[in-house]
C-alpha positions in Angstrom: 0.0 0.0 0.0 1.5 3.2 -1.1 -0.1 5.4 1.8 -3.4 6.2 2.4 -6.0 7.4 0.2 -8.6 8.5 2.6 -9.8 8.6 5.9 -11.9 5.5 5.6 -8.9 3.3 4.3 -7.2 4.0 7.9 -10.8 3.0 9.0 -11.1 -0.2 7.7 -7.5 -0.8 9.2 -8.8 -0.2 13.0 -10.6 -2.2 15.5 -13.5 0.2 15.5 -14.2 -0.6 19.1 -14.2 3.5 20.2 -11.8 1.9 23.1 -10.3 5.8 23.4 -7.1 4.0 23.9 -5.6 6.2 21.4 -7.1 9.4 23.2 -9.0 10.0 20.0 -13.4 9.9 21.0 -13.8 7.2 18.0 -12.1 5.2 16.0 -13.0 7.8 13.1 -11.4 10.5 14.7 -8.2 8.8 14.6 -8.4 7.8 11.7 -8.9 11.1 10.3 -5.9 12.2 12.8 -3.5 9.7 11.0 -4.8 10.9 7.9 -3.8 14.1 8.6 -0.7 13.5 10.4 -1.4 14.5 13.6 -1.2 10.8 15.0 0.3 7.6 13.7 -0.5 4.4 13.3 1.3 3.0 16.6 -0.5 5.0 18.8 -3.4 2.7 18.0 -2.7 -0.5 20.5 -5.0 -3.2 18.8 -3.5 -2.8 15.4 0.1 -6.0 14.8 3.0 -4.7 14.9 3.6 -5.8 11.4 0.9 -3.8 10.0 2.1 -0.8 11.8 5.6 -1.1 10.3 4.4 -2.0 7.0 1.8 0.9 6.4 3.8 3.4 8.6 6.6 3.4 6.6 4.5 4.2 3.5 2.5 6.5 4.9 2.6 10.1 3.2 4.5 12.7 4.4 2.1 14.5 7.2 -0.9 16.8 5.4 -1.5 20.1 7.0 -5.2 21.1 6.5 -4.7 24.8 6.4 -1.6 24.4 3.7 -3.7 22.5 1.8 -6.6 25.2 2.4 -4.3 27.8 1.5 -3.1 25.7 -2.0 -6.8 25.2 -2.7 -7.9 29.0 -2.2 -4.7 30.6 -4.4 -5.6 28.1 -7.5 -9.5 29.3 -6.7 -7.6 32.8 -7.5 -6.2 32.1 -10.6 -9.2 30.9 -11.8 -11.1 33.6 -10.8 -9.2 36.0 -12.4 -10.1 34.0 -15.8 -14.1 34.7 -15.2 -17.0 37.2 -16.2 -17.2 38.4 -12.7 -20.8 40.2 -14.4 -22.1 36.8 -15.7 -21.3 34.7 -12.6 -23.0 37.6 -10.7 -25.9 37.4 -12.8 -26.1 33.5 -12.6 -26.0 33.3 -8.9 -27.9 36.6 -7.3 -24.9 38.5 -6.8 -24.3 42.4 -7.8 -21.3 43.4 -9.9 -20.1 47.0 -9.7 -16.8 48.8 -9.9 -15.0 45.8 -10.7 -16.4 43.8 -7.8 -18.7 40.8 -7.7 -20.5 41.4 -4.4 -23.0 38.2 -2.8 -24.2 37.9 0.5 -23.5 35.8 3.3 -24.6 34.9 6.4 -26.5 38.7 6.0 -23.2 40.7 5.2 -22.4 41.7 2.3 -18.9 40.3 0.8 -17.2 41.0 -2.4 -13.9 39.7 -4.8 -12.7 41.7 -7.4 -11.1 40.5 -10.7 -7.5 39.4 -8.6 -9.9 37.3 -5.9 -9.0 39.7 -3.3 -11.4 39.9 -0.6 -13.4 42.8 1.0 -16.1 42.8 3.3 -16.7 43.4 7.1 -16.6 40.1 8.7 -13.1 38.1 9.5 -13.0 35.5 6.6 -11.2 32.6 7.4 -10.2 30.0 4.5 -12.9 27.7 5.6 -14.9 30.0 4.0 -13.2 31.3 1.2 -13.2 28.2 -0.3 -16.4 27.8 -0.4 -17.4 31.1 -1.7 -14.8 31.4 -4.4 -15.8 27.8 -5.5 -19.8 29.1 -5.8 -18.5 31.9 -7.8 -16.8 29.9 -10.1 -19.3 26.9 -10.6 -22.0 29.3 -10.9 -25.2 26.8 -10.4 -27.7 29.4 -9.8 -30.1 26.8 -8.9 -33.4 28.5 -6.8 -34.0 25.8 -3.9 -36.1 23.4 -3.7 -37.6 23.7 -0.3 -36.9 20.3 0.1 -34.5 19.6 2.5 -32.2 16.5 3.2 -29.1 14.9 4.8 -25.3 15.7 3.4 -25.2 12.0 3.1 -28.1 11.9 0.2 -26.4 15.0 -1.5 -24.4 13.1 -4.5 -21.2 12.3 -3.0 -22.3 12.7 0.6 -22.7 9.6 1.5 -18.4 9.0 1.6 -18.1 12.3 3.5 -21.4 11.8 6.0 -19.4 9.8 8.9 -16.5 12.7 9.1 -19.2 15.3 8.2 -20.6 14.0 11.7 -18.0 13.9 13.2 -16.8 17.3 12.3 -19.9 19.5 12.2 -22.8 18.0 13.7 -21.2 16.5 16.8 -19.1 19.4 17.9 -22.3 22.2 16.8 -24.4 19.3 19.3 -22.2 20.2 21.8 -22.1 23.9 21.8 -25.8 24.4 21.7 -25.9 21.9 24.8 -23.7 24.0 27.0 -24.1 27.6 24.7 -27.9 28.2 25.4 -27.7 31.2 23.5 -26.1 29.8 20.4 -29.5 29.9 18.2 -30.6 33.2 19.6 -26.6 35.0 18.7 -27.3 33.1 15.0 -30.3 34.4 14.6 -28.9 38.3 15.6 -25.1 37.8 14.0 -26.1 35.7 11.2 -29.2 36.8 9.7 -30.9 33.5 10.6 -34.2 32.8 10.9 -35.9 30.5 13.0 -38.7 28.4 11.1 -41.3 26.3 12.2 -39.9 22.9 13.6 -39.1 20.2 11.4 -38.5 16.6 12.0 -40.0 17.0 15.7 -36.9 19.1 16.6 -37.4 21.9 19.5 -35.6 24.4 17.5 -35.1 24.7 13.7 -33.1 27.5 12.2 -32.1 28.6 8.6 -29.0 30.4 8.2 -27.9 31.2 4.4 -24.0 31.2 4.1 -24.5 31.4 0.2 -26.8 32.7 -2.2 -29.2 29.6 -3.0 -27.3 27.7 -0.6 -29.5 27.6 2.6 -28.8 25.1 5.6 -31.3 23.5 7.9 -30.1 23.2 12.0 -32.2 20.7 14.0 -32.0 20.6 17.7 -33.7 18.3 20.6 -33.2 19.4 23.6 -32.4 16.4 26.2 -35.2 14.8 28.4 -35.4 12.6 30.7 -33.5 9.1 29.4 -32.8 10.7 25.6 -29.9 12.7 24.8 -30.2 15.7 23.1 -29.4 15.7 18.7 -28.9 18.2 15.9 -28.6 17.5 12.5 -27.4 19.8 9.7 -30.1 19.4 6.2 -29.5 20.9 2.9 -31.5 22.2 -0.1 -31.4 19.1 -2.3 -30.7 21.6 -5.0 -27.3 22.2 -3.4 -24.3 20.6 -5.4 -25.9 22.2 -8.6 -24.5 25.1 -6.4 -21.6 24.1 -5.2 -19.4 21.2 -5.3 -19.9 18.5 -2.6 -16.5 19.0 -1.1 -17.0 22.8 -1.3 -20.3 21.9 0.7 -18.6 20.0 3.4 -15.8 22.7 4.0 -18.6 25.3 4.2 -20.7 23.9 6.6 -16.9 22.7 8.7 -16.4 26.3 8.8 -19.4 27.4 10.2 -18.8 25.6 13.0 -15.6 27.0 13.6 -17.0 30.5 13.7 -20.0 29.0 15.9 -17.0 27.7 18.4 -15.4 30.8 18.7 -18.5 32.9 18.9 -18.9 30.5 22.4 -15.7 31.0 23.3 -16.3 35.3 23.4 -19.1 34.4 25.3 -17.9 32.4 28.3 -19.1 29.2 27.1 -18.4 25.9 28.6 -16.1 23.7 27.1 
């Protein structure tokens, strides 16, 4: 094996027992640790020897996820500076003016000019970027649906659902479990709105991080002998919009602005 393709061919390697042996929560978290080269293979105990020093060996060269960001978000550049900035605004419900394709997201307004330079009024991190760069360019202009449904029946979801989970609906379950203000600050810093409940969930809230590219938060509070859930939907219209990786990073993103947004506030950890 010449090193690891994915997160889920470490996966299949390991015990999948969620022993926390390896200080990891599951047996996907580590995996997606030893895909990224923040842990190796050895620190798993239930995996021969052998199989450590054969794979380990040929493991890749450690990936950093914000070099590899930062690669994905300069070729995003070049290739928006080889666009009709006016027709992809047209396309997608953006405005172009001075030079500037301006869209909104999450209720502020944020524009790229011809170079892919950035301007707008909120702290944009390369988690989101990405995303918004990549919508540009793609230029679906699909009108939703109303219809919406799991990342893992979006086509190409269903690869990505398990890390999805593990990276944005688990760690977005826990801040609204010890943040009880996190829908209510959403709703003020975000220009969310809070709909009428779906899929029995005590709270559901639309936020709209893209043009035509709404998301769907479902939350259950606990009772008494049931834990507490939320699950993350999309518009099923969504990877005409945006690319399914592009979908994933978004909505990872989010939830790094959610965490710090607790952090400012005193949550809990």
């Amino acid at each position: 094996m010449d090193g690891f393709e994915n997160v889920m061919a470490v996966f299949k390697l390991l015990p999948k027992t969620n022993c926390r042996h390896c200080n990891n929560a599951t047996c996907l978290a580590f995996a997606a640790a030893v895909f990224q080269g923040r842990k190796s293979l050895s620190e798993c105990p239930h995996l021969p020897p052998e199989v450590v020093a054969r794979l380990g060996e040929k493991a890749p060269a450690p990936k950093d996820p914000a070099a590899e960001l930062e690669a994905t978000l300069a070729s995003l550049k070049q290739r928006i500076a080889k666009i009709d900035l006016a027709a992809a605004a047209r396309s997608i419900g953006a405005e172009f003016r001075d030079g500037r394709l301006t869209l909104r997201t999450l209720g502020k307004n944020f524009s790229v000019d011809e170079k892919g330079d950035f301007y707008t009024d909120i702290h944009i991190h390369q988690w989101i970027a990405v995303p918004v760069l990549s919508y540009i360019i793609q230029r679906g202009g699909v009108t939703p649906s109303g219809n919406w449904v799991p990342l893992r029946e979006l086509n190409g979801g269903k690869d990505r659902y398990r890390l999805f989970h593990q990276r944005c609906e688990k760690p977005l379950k826990q801040l609204a479990d010890t943040y009880t203000d996190l829908f209510e600050d959403l709703v003020i810093l975000f220009n969310g709105r809070q709909v009428e409940n779906h899929y029995a969930s005590d709270i559901s809230l639309v936020l709209e991080p893209l043009p035509k590219l709404p998301i769907l938060i479902c939350y259950s509070r606990a009772e008494e002998g049931i834990a507490s859930s939320l699950n993350l939907f999309f518009d099923d219209t969504a990877e005409k919009n945006l690319n399914i990786e592009s979908v994933y990073t978004l909505a990872a993103g989010l939830v790094v602005m959610f965490e710090k947004i607790a952090l400012r506030h005193g949550a809990r950890q």
